[in-house]
LOLOPA-744357 format. One record per atom (N, C-alpha, C): residue number from 0; residue in three letters; atom name; x, y, z. Coordinates in steps of 0.05 Angstrom, whole numbers, plus 5000, padded with zeros to 4 digits. Example, Ala and Ser with C-alpha at 12.3 -4.5 7.8 and 13.67 -1.06 7.14 Angstrom:
<pts>
- pase;lumro;sepa;x;y;z
- 0;Ala;N;5264;4886;5156
- 0;Ala;CA;5246;4910;5156
- 0;Ala;C;5264;4934;5156
- 1;Ser;N;5257;4955;5142
- 1;Ser;CA;5273;4979;5143
- 1;Ser;C;5258;5001;5157
</pts>
This chain:
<pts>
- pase;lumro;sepa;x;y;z
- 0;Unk;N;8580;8330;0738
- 0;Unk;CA;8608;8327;0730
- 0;Unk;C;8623;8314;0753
- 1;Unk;N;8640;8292;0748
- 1;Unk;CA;8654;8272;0765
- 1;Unk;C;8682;8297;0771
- 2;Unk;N;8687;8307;0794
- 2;Unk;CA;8716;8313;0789
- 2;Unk;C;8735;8297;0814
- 3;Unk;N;8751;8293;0801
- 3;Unk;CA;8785;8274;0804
- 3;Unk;C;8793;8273;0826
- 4;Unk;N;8789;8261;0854
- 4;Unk;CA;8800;8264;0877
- 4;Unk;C;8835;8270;0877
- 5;Unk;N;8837;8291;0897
- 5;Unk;CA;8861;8298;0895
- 5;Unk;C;8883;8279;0901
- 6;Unk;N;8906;8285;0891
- 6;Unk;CA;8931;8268;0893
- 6;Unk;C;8950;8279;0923
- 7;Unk;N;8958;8255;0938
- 7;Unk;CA;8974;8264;0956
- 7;Unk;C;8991;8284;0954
- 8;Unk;N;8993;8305;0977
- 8;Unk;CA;9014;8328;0966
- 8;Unk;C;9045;8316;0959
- 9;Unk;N;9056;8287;0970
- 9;Unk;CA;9083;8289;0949
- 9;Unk;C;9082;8283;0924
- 10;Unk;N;9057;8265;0916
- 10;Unk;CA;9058;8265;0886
- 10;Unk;C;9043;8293;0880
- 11;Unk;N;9026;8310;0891
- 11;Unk;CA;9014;8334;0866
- 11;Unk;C;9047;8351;0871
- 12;Unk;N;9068;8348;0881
- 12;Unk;CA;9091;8369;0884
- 12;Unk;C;9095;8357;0867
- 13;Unk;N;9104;8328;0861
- 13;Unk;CA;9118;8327;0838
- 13;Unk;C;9111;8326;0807
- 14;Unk;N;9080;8324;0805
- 14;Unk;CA;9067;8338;0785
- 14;Unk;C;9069;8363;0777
- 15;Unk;N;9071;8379;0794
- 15;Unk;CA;9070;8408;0785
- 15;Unk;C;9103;8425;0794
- 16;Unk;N;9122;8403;0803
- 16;Unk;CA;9149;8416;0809
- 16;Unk;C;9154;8415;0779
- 17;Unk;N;9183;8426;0786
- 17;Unk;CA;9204;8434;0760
- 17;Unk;C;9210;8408;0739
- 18;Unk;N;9212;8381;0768
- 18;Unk;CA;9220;8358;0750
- 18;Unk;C;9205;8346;0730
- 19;Unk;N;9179;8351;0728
- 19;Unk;CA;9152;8339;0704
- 19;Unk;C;9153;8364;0684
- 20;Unk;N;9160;8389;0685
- 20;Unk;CA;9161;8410;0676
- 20;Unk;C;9132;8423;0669
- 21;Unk;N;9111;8412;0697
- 21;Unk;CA;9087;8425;0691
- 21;Unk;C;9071;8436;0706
- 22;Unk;N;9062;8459;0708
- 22;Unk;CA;9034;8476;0721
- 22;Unk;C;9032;8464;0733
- 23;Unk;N;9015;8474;0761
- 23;Unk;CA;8996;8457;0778
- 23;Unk;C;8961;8479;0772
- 24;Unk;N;8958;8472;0755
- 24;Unk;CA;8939;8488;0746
- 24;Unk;C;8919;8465;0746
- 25;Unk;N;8897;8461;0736
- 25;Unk;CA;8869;8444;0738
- 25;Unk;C;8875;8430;0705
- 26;Unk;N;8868;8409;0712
- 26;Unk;CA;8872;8394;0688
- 26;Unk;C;8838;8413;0673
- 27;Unk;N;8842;8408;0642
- 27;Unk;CA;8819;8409;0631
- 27;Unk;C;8801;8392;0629
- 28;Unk;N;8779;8396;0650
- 28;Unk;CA;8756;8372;0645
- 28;Unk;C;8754;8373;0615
- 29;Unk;N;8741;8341;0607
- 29;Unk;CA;8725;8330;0591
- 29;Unk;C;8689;8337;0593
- 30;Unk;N;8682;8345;0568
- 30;Unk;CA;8659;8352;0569
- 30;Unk;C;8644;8332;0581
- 31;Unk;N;8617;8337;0597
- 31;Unk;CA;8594;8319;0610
- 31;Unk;C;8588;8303;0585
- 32;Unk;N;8586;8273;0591
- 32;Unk;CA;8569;8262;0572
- 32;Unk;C;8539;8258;0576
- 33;Unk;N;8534;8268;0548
- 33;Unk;CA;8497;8263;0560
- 33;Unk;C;8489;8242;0554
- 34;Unk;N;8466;8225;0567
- 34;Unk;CA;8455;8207;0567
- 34;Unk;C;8443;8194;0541
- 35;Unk;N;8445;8199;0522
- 35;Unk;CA;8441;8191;0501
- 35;Unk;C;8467;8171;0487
- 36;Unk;N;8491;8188;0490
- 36;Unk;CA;8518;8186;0486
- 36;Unk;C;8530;8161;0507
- 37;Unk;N;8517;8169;0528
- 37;Unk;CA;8536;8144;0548
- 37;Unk;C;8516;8114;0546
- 38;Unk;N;8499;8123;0532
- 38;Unk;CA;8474;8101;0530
- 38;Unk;C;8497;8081;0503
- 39;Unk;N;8497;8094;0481
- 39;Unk;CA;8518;8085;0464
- 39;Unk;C;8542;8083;0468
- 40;Unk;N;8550;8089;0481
- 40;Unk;CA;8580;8079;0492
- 40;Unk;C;8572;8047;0509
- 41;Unk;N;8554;8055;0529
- 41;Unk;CA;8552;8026;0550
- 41;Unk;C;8539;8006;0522
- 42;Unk;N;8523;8010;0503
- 42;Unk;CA;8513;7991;0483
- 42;Unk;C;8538;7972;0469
- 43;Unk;N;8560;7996;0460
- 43;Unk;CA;8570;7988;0444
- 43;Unk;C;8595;7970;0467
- 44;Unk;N;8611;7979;0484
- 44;Unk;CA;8619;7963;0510
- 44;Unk;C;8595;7934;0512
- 45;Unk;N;8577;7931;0516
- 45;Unk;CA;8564;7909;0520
- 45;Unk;C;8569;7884;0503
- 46;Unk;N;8565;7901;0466
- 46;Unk;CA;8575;7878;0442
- 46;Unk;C;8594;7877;0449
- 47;Unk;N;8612;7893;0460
- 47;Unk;CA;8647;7880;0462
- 47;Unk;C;8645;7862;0478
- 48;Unk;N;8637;7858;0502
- 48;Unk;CA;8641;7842;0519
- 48;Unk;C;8628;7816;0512
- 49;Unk;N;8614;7816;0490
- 49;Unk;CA;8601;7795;0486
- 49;Unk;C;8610;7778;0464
- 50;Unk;N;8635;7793;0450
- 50;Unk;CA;8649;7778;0442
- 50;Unk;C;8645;7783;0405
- 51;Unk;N;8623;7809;0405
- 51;Unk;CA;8614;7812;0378
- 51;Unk;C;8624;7852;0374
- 52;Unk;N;8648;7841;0371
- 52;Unk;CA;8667;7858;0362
- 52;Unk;C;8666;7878;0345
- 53;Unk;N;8655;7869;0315
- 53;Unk;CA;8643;7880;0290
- 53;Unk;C;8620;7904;0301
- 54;Unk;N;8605;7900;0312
- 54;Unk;CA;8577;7903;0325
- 54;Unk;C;8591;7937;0347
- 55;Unk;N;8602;7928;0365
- 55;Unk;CA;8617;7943;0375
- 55;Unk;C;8628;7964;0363
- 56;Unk;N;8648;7958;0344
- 56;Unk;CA;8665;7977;0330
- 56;Unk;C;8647;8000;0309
- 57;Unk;N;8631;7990;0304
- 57;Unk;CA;8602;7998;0288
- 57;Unk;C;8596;8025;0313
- 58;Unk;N;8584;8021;0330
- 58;Unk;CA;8577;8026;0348
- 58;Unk;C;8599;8057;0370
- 59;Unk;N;8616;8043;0367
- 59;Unk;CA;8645;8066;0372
- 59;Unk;C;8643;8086;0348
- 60;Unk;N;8652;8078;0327
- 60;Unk;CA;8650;8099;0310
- 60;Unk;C;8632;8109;0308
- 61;Unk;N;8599;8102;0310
- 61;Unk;CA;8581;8124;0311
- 61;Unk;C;8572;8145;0339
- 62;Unk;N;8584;8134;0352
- 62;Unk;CA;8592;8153;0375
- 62;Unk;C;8614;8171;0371
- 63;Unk;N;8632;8165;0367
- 63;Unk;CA;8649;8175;0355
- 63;Unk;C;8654;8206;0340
- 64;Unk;N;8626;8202;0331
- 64;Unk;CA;8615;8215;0312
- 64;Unk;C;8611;8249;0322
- 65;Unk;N;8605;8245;0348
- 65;Unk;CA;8590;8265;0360
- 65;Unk;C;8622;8280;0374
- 66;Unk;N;8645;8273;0365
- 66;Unk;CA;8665;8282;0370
- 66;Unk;C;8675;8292;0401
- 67;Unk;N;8660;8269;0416
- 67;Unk;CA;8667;8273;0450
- 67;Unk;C;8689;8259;0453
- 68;Unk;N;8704;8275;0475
- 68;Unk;CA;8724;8256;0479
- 68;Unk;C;8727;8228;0483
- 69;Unk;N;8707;8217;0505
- 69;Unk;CA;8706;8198;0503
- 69;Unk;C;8706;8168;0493
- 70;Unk;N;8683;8187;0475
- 70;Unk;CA;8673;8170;0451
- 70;Unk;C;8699;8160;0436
- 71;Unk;N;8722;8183;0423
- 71;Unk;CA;8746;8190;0408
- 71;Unk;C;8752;8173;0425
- 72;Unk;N;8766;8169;0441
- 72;Unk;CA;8778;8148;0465
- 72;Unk;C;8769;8112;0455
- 73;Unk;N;8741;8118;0452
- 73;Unk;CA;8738;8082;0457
- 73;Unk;C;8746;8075;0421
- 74;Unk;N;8736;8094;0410
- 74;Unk;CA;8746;8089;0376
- 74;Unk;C;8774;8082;0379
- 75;Unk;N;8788;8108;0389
- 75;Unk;CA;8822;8095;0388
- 75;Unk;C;8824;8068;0399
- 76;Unk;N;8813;8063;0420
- 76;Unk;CA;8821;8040;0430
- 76;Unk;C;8810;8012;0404
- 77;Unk;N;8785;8013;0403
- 77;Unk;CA;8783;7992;0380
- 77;Unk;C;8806;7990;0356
- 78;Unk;N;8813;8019;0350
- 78;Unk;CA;8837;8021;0327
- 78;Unk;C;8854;8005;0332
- 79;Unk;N;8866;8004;0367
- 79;Unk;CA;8892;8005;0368
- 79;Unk;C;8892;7971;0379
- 80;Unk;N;8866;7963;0390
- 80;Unk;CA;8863;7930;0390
- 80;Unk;C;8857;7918;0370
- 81;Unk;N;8839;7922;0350
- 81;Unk;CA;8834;7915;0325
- 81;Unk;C;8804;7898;0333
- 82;Unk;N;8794;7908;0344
- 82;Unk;CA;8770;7904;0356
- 82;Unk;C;8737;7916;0335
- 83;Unk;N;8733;7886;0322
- 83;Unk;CA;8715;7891;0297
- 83;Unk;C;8725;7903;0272
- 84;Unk;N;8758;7912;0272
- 84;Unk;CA;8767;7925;0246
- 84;Unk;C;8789;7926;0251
- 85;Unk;N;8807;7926;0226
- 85;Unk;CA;8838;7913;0231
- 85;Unk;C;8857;7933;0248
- 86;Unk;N;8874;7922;0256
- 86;Unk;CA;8889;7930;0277
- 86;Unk;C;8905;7966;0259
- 87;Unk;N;8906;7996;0268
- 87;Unk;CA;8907;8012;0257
- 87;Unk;C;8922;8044;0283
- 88;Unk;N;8942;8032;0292
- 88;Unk;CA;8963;8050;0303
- 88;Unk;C;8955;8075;0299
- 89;Unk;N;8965;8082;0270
- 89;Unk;CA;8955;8102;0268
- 89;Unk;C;8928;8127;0267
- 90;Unk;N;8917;8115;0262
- 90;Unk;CA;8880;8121;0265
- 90;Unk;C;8879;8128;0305
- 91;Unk;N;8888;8105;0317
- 91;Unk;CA;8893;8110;0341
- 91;Unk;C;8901;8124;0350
- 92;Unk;N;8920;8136;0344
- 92;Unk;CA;8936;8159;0359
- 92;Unk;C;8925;8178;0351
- 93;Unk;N;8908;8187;0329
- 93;Unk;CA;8894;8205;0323
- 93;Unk;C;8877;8211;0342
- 94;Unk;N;8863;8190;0348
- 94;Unk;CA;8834;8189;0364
- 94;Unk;C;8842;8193;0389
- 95;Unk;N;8861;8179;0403
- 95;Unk;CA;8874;8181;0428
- 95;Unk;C;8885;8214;0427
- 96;Unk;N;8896;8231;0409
- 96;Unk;CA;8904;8257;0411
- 96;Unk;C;8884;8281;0407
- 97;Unk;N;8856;8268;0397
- 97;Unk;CA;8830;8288;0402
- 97;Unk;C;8824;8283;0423
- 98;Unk;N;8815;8266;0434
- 98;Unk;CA;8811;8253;0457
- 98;Unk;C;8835;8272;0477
- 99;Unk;N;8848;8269;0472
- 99;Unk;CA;8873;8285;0500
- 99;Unk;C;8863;8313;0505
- 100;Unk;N;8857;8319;0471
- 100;Unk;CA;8865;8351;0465
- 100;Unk;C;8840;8369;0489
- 101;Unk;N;8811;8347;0480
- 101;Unk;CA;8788;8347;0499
- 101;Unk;C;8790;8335;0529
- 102;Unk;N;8815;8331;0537
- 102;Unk;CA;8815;8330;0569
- 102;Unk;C;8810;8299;0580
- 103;Unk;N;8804;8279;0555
- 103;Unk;CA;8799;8258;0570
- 103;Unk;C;8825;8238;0581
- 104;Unk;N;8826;8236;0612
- 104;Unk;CA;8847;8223;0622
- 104;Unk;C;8853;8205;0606
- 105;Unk;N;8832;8172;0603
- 105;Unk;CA;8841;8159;0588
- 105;Unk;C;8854;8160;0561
- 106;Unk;N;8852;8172;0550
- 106;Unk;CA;8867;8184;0526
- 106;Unk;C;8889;8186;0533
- 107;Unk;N;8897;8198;0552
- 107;Unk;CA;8925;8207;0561
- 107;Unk;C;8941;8182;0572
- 108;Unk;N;8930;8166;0581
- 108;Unk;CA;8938;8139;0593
- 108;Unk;C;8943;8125;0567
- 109;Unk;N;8929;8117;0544
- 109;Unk;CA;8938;8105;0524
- 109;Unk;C;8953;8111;0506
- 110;Unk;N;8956;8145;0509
- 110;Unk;CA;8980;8155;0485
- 110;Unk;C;9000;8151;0504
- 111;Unk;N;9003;8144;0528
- 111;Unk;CA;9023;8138;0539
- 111;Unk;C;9038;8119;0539
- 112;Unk;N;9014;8095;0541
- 112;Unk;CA;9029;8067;0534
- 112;Unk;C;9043;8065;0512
- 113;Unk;N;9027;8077;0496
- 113;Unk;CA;9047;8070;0468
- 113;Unk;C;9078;8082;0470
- 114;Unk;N;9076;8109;0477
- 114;Unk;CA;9098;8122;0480
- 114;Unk;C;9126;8108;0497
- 115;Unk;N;9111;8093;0524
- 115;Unk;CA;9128;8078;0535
- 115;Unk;C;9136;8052;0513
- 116;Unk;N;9122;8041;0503
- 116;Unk;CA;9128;8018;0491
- 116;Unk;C;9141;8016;0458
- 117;Unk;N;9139;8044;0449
- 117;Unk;CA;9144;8044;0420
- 117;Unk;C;9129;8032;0403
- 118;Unk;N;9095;8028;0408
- 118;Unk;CA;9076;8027;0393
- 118;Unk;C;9069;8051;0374
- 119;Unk;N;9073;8058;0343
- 119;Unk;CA;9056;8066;0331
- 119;Unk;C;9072;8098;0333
- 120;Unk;N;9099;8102;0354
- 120;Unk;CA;9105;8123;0359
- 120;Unk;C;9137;8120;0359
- 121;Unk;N;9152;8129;0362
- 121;Unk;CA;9185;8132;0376
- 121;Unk;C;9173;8132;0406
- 122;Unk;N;9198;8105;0411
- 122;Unk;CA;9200;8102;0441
- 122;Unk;C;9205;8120;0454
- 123;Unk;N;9191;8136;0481
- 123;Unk;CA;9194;8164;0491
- 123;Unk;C;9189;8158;0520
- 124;Unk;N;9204;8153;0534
- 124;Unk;CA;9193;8146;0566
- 124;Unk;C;9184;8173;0579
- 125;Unk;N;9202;8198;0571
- 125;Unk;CA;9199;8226;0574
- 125;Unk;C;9167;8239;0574
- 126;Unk;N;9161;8226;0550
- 126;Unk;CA;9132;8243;0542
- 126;Unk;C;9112;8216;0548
- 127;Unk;N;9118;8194;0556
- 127;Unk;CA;9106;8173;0568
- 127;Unk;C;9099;8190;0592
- 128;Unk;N;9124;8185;0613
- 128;Unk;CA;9122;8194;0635
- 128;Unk;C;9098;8221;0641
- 129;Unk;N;9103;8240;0618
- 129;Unk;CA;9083;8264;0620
- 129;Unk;C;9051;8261;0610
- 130;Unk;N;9048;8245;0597
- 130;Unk;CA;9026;8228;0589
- 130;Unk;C;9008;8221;0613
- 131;Unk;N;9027;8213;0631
- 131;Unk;CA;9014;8184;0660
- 131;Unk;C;9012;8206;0677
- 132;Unk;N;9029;8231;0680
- 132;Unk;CA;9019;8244;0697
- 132;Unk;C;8995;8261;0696
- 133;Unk;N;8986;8272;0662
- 133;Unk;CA;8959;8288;0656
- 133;Unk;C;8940;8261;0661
- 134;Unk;N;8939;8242;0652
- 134;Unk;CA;8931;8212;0660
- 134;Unk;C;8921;8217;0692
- 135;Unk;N;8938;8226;0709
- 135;Unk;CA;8941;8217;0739
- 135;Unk;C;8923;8244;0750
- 136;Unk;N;8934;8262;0741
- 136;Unk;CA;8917;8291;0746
- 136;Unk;C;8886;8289;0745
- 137;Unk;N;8871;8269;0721
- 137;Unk;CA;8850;8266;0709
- 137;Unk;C;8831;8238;0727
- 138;Unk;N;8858;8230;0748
- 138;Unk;CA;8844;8215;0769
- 138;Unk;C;8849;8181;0760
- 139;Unk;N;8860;8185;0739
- 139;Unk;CA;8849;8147;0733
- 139;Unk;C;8879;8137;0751
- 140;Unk;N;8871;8121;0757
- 140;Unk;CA;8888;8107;0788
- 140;Unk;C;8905;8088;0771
- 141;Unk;N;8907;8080;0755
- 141;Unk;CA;8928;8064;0737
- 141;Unk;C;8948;8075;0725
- 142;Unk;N;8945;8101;0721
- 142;Unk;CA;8961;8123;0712
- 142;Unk;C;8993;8126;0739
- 143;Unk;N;8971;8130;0763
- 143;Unk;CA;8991;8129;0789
- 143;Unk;C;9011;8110;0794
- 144;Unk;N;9002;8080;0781
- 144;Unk;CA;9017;8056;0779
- 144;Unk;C;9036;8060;0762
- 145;Unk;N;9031;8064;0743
- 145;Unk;CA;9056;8067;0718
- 145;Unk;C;9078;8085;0728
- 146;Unk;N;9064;8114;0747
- 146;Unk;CA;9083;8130;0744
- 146;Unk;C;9102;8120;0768
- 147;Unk;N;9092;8098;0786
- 147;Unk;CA;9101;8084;0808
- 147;Unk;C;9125;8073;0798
- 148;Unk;N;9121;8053;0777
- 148;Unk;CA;9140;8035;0768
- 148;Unk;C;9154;8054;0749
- 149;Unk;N;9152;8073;0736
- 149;Unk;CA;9169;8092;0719
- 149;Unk;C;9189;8093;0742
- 150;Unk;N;9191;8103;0770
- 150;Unk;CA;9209;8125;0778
- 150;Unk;C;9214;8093;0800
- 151;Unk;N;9202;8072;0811
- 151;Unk;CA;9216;8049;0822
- 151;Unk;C;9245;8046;0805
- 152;Unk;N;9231;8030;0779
- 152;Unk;CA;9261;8026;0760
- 152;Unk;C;9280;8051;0754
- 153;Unk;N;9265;8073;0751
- 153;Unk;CA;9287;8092;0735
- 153;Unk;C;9276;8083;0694
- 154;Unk;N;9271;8102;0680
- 154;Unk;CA;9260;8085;0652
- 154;Unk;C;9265;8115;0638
- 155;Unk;N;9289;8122;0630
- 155;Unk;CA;9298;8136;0607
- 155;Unk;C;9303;8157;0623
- 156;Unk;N;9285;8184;0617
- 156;Unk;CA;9299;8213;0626
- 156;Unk;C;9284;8209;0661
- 157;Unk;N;9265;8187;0664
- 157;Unk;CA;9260;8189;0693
- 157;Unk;C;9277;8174;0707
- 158;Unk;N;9287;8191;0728
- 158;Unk;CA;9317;8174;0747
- 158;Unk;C;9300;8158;0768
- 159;Unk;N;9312;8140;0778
- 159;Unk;CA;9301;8119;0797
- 159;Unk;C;9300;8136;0827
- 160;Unk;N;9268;8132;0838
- 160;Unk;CA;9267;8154;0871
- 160;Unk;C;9248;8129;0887
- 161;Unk;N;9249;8113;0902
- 161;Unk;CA;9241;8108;0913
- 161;Unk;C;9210;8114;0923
- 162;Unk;N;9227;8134;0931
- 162;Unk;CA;9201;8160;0953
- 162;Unk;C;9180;8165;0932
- 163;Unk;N;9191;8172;0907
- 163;Unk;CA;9167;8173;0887
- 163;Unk;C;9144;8158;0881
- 164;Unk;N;9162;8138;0875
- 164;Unk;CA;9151;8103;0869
- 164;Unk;C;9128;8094;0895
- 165;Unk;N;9142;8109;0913
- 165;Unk;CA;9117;8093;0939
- 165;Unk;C;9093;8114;0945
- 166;Unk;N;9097;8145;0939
- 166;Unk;CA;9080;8159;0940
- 166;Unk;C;9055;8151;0916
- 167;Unk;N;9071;8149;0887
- 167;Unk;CA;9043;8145;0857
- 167;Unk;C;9034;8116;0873
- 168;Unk;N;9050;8103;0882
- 168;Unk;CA;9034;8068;0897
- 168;Unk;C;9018;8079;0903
- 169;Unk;N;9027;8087;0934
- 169;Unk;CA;8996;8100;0943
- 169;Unk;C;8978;8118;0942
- 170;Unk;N;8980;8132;0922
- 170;Unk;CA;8965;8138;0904
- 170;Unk;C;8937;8132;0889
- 171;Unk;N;8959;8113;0875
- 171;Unk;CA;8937;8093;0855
- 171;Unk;C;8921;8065;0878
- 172;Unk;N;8928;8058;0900
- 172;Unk;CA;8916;8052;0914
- 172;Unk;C;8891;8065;0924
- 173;Unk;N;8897;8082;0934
- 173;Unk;CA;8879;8101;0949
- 173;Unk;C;8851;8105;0927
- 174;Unk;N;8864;8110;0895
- 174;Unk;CA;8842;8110;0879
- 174;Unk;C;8828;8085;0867
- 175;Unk;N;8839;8062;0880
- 175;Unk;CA;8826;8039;0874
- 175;Unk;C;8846;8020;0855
- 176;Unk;N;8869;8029;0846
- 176;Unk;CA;8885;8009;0824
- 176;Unk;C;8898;7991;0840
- 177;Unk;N;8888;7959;0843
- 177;Unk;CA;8898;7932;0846
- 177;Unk;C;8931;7932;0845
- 178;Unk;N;8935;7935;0825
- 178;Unk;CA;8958;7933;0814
- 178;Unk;C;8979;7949;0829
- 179;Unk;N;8966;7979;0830
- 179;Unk;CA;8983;7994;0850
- 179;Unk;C;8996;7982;0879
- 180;Unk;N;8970;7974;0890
- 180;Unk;CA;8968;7959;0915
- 180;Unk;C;8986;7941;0916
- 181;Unk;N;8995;7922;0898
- 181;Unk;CA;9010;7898;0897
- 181;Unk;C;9034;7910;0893
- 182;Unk;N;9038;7928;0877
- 182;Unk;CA;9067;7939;0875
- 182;Unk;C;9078;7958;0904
- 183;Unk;N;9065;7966;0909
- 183;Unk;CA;9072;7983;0943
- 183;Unk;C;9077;7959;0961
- 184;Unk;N;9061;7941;0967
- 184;Unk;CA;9066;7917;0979
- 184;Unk;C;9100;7899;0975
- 185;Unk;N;9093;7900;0949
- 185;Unk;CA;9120;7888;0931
- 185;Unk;C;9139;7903;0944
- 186;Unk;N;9147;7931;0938
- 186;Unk;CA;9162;7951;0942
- 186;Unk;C;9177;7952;0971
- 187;Unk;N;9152;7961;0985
- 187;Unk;CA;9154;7952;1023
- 187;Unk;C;9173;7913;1031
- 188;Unk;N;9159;7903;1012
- 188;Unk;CA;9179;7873;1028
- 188;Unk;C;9199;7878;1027
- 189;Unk;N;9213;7888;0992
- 189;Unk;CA;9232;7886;0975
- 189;Unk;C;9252;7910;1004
- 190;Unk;N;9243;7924;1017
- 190;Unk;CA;9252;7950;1030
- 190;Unk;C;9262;7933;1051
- 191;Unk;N;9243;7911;1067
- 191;Unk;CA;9243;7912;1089
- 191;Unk;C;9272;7880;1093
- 192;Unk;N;9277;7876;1065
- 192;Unk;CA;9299;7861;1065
- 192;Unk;C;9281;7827;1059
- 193;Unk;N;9257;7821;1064
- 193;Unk;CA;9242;7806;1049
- 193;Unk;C;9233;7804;1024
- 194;Unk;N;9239;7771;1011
- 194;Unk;CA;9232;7767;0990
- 194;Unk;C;9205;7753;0982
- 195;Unk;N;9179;7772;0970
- 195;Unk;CA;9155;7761;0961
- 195;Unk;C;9150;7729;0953
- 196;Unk;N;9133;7718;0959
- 196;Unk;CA;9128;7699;0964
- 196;Unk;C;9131;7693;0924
- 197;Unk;N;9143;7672;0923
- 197;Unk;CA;9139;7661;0892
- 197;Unk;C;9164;7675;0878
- 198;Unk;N;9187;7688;0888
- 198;Unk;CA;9207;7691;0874
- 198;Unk;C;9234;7677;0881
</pts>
């Protein structure tokens, strides 16, 4: 079992302070996938990448089948791209909310996006925001980025903190998210009274 390198103590305070309104308790792992299962997951990932979509989606849903989170995860995601079968919001958020219910981060990261974006849901930056942080708890380093740029801008019930914004940066750096990296960088010029190259 993979578990989640820890989050710097100002972001796990602010995961588990008063302001996220949550525990600092252990996220619920996602069951081990066994090798049979991750064999069909990487098969069906392979047709995707190859551009045979149908083949794929085939492939998700019969994983799917075996009702692991994960599996629930890559189904939603085909639902919610339309990846071998028509584009289906709803079916998605189903799959993305078994998927949660079983602990899988990514799950939590995509019922988020929507939530930020008003895909398939009422626009909710609130339960976005709490989304990116079980997301962030669960280790996926992209999760840390979002919650970076949530609290840089300020985006509904989350107020604008700086200090926040630079802690989930480095964060999601530390766990490998690109994106994070460029935004901490961004952040730091933007501080230091320099303007990034190309604006």
């Amino acid at each position: 079992m993979t578990v989640a390198k820890p989050a710097p103590p100002s972001v796990t305070e602010e995961i588990g302070g008063e302001e996220s309104g949550l525990t600092m308790s252990l996220p619920h792992p996602a069951p081990v996938l066994d090798e049979r299962l991750k064999a069909a997951l990487y098969l069906a990932q392979w047709h995707l990448d190859r551009g045979e979509r149908h083949e794929a989606f085939r492939l998700f849903a019969q994983a799917a089948q075996s009702a692991h989170p994960a599996a629930l995860n890559m189904l939603g995601r085909a639902y919610e791209r339309g990846w071998g079968t028509p584009r289906d919001l709803e079916r998605a958020i189903a799959c993305f909310e078994a998927a949660s219910a079983g602990g899988e981060g990514w799950a939590f990261y995509n019922l988020a996006d929507l939530h930020l974006t008003g895909q398939g849901v009422p626009c909710d930056p609130a339960r976005a925001h709490d989304a990116y942080v079980e997301a962030a708890r669960r280790g996926i380093g992209k999760a840390f980025n979002m919650l970076g740029l949530l609290h840089e801008e300020g985006f509904g019930s989350v107020p604008a903190n700086i200090d926040h914004a630079r802690a989930y940066y480095e964060a999601g750096m530390t766990c490998g998210d690109r994106a994070a990296g460029l935004n901490l960088q961004r952040l730091e010029s933007a501080q230091a009274g320099l303007s990034p190259k190309g604006d």
